[in-house]
C-alpha positions as a printed Julia matrix, in Angstrom:
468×3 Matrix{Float64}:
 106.45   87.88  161.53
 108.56   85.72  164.06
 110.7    84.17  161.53
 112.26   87.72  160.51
 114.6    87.99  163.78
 116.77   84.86  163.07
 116.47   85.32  159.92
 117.81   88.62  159.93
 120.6    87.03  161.74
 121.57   84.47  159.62
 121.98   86.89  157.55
 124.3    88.8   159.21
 126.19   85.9   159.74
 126.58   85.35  156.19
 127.28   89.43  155.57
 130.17   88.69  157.99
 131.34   85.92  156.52
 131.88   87.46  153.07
 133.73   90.63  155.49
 135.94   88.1   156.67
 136.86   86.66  153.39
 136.75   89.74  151.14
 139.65   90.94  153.68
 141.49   87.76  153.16
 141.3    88.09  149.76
 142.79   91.78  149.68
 145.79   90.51  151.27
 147.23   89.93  147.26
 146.69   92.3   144.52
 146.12   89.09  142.31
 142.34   89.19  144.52
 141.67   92.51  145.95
 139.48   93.23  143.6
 137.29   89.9   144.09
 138.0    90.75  148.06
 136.5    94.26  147.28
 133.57   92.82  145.59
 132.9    90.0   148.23
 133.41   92.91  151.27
 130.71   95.04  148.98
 128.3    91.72  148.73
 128.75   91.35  152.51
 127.47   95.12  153.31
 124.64   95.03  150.45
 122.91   91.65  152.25
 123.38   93.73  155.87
 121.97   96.34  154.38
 118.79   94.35  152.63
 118.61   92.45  156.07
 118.43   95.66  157.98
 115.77   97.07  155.13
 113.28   93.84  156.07
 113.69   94.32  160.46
 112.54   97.93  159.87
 109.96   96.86  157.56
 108.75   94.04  159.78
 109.1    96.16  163.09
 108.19   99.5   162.19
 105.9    99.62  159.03
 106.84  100.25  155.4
 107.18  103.88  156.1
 110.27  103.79  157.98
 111.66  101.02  155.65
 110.81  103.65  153.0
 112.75  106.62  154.77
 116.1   104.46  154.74
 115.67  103.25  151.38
 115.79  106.82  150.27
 118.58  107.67  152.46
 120.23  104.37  151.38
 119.88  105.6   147.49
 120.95  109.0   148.3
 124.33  108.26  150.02
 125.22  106.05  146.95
 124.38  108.42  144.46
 126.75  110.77  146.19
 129.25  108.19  146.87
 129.12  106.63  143.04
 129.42  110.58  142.35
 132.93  111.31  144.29
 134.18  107.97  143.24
 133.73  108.78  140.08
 135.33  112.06  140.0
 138.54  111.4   142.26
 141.33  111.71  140.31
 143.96  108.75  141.45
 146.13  111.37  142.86
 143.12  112.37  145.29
 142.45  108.81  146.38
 144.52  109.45  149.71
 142.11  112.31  150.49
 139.15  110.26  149.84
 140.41  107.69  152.05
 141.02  110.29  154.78
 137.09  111.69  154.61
 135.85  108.18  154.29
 136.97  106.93  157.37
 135.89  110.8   158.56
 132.56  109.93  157.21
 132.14  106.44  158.86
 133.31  107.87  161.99
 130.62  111.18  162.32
 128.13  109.12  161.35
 128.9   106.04  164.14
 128.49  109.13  166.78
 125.14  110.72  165.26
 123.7   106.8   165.08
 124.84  106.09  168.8
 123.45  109.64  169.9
 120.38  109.71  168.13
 119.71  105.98  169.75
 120.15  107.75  172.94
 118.15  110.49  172.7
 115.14  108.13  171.42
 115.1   105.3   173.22
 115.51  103.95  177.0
 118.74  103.29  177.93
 116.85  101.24  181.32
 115.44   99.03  178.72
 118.22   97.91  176.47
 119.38   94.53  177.4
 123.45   95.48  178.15
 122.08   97.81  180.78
 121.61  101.14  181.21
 125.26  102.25  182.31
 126.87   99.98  179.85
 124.48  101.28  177.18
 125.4   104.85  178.06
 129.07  104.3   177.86
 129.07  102.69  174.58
 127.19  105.63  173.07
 129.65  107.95  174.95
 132.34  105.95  173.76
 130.92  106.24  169.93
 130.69  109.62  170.44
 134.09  110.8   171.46
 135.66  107.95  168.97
 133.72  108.91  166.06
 133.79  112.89  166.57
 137.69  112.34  166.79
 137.74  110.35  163.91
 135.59  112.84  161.89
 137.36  116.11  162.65
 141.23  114.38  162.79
 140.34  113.18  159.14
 138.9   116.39  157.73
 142.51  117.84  158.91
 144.37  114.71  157.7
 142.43  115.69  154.35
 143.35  119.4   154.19
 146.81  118.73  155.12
 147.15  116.27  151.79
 145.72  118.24  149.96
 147.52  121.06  151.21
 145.09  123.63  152.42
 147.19  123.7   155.64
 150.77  123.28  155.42
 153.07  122.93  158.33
 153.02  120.96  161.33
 151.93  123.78  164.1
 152.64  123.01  167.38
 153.51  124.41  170.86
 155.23  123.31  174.22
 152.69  121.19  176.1
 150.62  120.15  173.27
 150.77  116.64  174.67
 149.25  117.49  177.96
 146.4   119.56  176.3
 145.78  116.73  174.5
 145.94  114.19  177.75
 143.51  117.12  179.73
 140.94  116.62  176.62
 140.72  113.09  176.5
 140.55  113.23  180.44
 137.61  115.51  180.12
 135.8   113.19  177.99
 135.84  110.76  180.38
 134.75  112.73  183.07
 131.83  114.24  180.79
 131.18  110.33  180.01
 131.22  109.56  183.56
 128.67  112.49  184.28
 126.43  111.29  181.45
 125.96  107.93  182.84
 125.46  109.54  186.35
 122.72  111.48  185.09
 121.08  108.76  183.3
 122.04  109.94  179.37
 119.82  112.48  179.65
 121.77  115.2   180.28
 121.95  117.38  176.47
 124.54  119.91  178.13
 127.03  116.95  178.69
 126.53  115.03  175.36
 127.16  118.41  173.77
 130.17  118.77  175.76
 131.17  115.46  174.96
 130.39  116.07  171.14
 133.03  119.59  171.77
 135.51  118.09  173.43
 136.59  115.41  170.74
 136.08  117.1   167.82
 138.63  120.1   169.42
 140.86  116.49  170.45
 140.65  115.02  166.59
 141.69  118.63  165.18
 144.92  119.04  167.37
 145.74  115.22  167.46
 146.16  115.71  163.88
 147.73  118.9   162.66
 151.07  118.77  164.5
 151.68  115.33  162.53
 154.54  115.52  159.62
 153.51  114.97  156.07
 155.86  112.06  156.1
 154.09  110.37  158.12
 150.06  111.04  157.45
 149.98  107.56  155.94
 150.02  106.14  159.19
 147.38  108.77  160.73
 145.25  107.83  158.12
 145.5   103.71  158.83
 144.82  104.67  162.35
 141.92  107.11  161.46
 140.66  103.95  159.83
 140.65  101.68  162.74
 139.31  104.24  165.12
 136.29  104.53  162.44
 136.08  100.62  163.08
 136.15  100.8   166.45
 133.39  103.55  165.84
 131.2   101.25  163.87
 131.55   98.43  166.42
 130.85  100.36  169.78
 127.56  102.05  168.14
 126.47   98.05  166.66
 126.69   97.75  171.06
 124.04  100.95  170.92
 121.94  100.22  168.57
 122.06   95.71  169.07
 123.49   95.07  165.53
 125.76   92.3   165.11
 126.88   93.12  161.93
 127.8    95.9   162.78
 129.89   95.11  165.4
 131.7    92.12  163.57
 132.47   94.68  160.69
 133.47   97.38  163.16
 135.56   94.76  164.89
 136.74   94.02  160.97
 137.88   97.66  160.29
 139.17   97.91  163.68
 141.65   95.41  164.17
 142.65   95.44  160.05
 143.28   99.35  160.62
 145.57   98.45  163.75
 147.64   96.08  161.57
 148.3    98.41  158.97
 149.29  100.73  161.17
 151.65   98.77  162.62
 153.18   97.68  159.33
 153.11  101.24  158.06
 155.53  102.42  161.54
 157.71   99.58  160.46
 157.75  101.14  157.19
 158.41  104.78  158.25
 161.3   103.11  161.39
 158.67  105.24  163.67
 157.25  104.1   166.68
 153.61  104.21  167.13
 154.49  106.9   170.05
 157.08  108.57  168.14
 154.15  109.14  165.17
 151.39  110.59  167.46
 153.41  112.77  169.9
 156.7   113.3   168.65
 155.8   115.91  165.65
 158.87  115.01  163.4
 159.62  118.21  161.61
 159.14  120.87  163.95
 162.89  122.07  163.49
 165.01  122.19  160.56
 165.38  124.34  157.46
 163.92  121.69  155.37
 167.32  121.37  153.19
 170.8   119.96  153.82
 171.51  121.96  156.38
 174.33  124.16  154.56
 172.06  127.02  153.0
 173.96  126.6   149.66
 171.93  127.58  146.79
 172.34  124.68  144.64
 171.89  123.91  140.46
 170.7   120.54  139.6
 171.4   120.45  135.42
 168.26  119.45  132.86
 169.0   116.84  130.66
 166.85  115.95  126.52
 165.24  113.3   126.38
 167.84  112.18  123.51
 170.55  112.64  126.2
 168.73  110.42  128.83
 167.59  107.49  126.54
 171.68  106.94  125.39
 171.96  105.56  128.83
 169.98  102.86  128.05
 172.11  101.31  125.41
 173.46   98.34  126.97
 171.93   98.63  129.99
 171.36   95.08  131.58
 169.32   96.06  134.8
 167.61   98.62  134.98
 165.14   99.68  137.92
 162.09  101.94  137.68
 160.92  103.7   140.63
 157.25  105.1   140.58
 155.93  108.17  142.53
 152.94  110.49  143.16
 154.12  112.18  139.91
 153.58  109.54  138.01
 150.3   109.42  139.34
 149.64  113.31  138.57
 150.45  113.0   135.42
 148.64  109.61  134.61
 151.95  108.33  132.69
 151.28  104.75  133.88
 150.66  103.12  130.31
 153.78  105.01  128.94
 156.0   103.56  131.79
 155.06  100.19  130.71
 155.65  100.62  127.16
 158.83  101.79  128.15
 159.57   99.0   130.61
 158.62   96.56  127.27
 160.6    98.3   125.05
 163.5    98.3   127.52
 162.9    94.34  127.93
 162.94   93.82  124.13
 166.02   95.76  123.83
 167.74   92.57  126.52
 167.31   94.26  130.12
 166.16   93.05  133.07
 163.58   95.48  134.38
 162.1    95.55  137.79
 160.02   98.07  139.78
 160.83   99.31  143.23
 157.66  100.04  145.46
 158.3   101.91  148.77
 155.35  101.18  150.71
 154.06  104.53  151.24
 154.75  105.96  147.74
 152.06  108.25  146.58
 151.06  109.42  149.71
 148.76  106.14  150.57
 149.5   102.39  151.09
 149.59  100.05  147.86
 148.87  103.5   145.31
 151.96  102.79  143.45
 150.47   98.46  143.21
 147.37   99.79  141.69
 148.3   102.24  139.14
 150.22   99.77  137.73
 148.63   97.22  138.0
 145.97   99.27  135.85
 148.37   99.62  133.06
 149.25   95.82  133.05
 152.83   95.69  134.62
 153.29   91.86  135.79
 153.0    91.46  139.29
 156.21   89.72  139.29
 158.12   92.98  138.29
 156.93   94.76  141.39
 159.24   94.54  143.97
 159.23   95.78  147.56
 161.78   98.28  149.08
 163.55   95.56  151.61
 164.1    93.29  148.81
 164.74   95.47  145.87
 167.6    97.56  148.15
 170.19   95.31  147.89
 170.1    95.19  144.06
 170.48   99.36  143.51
 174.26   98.94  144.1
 174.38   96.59  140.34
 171.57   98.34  138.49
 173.01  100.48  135.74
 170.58  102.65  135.43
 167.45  103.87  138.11
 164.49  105.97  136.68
 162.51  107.55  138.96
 159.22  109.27  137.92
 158.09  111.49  140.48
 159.11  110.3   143.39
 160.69  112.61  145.78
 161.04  111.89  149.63
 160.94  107.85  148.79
 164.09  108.13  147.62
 165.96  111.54  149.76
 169.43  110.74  151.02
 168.44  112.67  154.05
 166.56  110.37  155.42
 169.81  108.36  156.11
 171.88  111.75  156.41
 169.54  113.81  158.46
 168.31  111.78  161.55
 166.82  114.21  162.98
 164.85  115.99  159.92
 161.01  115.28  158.96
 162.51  112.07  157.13
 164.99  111.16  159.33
 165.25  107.41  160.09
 162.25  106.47  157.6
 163.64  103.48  155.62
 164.16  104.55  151.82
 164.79  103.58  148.36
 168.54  103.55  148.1
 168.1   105.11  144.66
 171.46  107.09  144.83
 173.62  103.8   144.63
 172.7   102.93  141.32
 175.36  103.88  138.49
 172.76  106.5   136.29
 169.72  108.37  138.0
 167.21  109.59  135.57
 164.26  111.74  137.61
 161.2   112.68  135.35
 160.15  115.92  137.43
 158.17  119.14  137.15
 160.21  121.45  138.74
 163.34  120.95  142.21
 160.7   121.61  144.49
 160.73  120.0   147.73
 158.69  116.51  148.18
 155.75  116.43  150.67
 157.86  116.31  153.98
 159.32  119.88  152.83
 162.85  118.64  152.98
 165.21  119.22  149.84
 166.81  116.15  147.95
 170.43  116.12  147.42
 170.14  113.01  144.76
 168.79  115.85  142.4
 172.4   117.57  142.11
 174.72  114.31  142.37
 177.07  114.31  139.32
 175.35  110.69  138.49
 172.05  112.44  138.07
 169.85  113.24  135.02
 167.34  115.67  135.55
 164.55  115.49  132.95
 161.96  118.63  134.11
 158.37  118.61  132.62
 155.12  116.88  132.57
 155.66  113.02  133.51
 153.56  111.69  130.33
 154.97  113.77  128.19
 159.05  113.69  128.84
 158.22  109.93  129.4
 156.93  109.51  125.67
 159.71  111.49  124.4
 162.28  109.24  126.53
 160.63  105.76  125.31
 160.44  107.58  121.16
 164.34  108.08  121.89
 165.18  104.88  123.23
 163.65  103.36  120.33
 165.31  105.06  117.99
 169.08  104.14  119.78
């Protein structure tokens, strides 16, 4: 079958093609979901045209053996999707790129334990190193995001650290090369050093991680992203798979760019965000060790400020998206429209713990994409809105992030919330927000704490207002 080789890569060609365009596409939430579909197109034809070279090379039995694996992996997959809750869509993220990462190392090892590296046309060093490289990319990947996911989740809280973490970290990545360096010397056959290798990252992607603020995770995880890409396109090197390496190189360079944007959006430094370990001092309040009493408000009391109100601003958080009050928000934001106001939605670009979260919840319940309305350009309006309702949010909107430069929020751009004339806050309890620090917008005199379940003090506030 000599036709199946350039075949196979036209084929590719076209799977990268629809990569390249699905991740145009996601650039506006008018076509991320097309983009979505054309990026899951694009891996579905790689993965048919990888199905037919294994046929044609190796027999129907090994086609048959990734076939199964093929169906297993998106039985599982379709299975977690499935049962994420939205509020647990920043973990998945974290153990997908976790995922993607392990299993670039165990696809560039296993290549090197079962074939030649002498015989594979980049060379036998330059094969080596790429699977070393794979290896200590995709181990760090794979351990850094299993922490990345425990720490969201909050299985471990804090941000341990200890003087010279930097340098241990500097002495493991240095080892990795030298272990690298030996492998090649010995030819890749050397088991001892590819376990060493193996131990040596994953140790490197556990303390990378952990000493890393809450605050700023969202960035870990867009890096954790482009490291699996990077991953992905060092083992397509290993195992000769162009599609693999243009989607690696995809995932790669798209992760880099987000993380970028997301340090812009936290005022960090890519530096300041890997070694820094914001949060390590600090008592996590305002400093003063007063104990403090924010008043609860009725729903009845909260909807009167509403009457008359011409702008009014509605800032979503991870509460909203814990208590699935979405739909209600937009009835709300209708009702409030009806009523003669001008409502708009402030999106801070790391709300709800992830990139974009905030964008697709309500996007879900139908708010116009015209309402939504990022934090640079929605600022400057706070000082003329009459009244601000926040559900859920917490350190999106904390003073201290202005007052506190040197706290776990300090110098991450915010929403200036506290400048608008009324603050309503739909909240479960005072409790701190994920970077531990306490909010001082929750006792202002201009503040209207309404404590309970999002949905359900949300309903009664929109019943109220519609009875003004």
């Amino acid at each position: 079958m000599q036709w199946i080789d350039p075949a196979a890569e036209v084929g590719y060609l076209v799977a990268a093609a629809l990569f390249i365009f699905g991740l145009k596409k996601l650039s506006s939430p008018r076509t991320a979901v097309f983009g979505n579909q054309l990026g899951a197109l694009g891996m579905f034809l790689a993965v048919v045209v990888t199905l037919a070279k294994i046929g044609a090379d190796d027999g129907i039995l090994g086609g048959w053996l990734i076939v199964c694996g093929v169906l297993l992996g998106s039985l599982i997959g379709a299975i977690m999707a499935r049962r994420v809750q939205m509020t647990g869509m920043p973990e998945l993220v974290a153990l997908f790129n976790g995922f993607g990462g392990g299993g670039s190392a165990l696809v560039a090892l296993s290549e090197l334990f079962g074939s030649e590296p002498a015989a594979s046309r980049l060379g036998a060093n330059v094969f080596i190193l790429a699977a070393g490289a794979s290896a200590v990319i995709g181990w760090v990947t794979l351990t850094g995001s299993v922490v990345a996911m425990l720490k969201l989740n909050g299985t471990i809280r804090g941000n341990p650290s200890f003087p010279g973490l930097n340098l241990v970290k500097a002495g493991l990545l240095l080892a990795a090369a030298v272990l690298t360096w030996l492998l090649i010397r010995s030819g890749g056959e050397g088991v001892a050093l590819i376990a060493g290798i193996s131990l040596v990252a994953a140790i490197l992607g556990v303390i990378f991680v952990v000493p890393i603020g809450g605050a700023d995770m969202p960035v870990v995880i867009s890096f954790l992203n482009s490291l699996s890409g990077v991953a992905a396109a060092t083992t397509g090197f290993v195992v000769d798979n162009n599609a693999l390496i243009i989607s690696g190189a995809l995932v790669g360079a798209a992760g880099l760019i987000l993380t970028g944007i997301m340090c812009k959006a936290m005022n960090r430094t890519f530096t300041e965000v890997m070694f820094k370990a914001y949060g390590q001092a600090g008592d996590g309040g305002d400093g003063s060790g007063e104990k403090r009493t924010a008043r609860g408000y009725e729903a009845e009391e909260a909807a009167l400020a509403f009457d008359g109100a011409r702008n009014v601003i509605i800032v979503p958080g991870y509460g909203m998206a814990v208590s699935q009050s979405q739909h209600v928000v937009r009835e709300l934001a209708e009702e409030l429209e009806r009523r003669g106001s001008n409502v708009r939605f402030a999106i801070h670009p790391v709300a709800g713990r992830m990139p974009g979260h905030m964008n697709v919840l309500l996007a879900e319940a139908n708010v116009p994409y015209e309402q939504l309305v990022e934090l640079d350009d929605i600022n400057p309006s706070f000082g003329e809105c009459d009244v601000c309702l926040v559900v859920g949010a917490n350190d999106t909107i904390n003073p201290a992030a202005k007052t506190d430069p040197g706290g776990p929020l300090g110098g991450m751009p915010v929403l200036d919330v506290e400048k608008a004339r009324t603050v309503i806050i739909v909240k479960r309890s005072l409790s701190p927000g994920y970077a531990g620090v306490d909010n001082d917008l929750f006792y202002r005199p201009t503040t209207m704490m309404l404590f309970g379940d999002g949905k359900a003090k949300l309903t009664e506030l929109l019943a109220a207002v519609k009875d003004l």
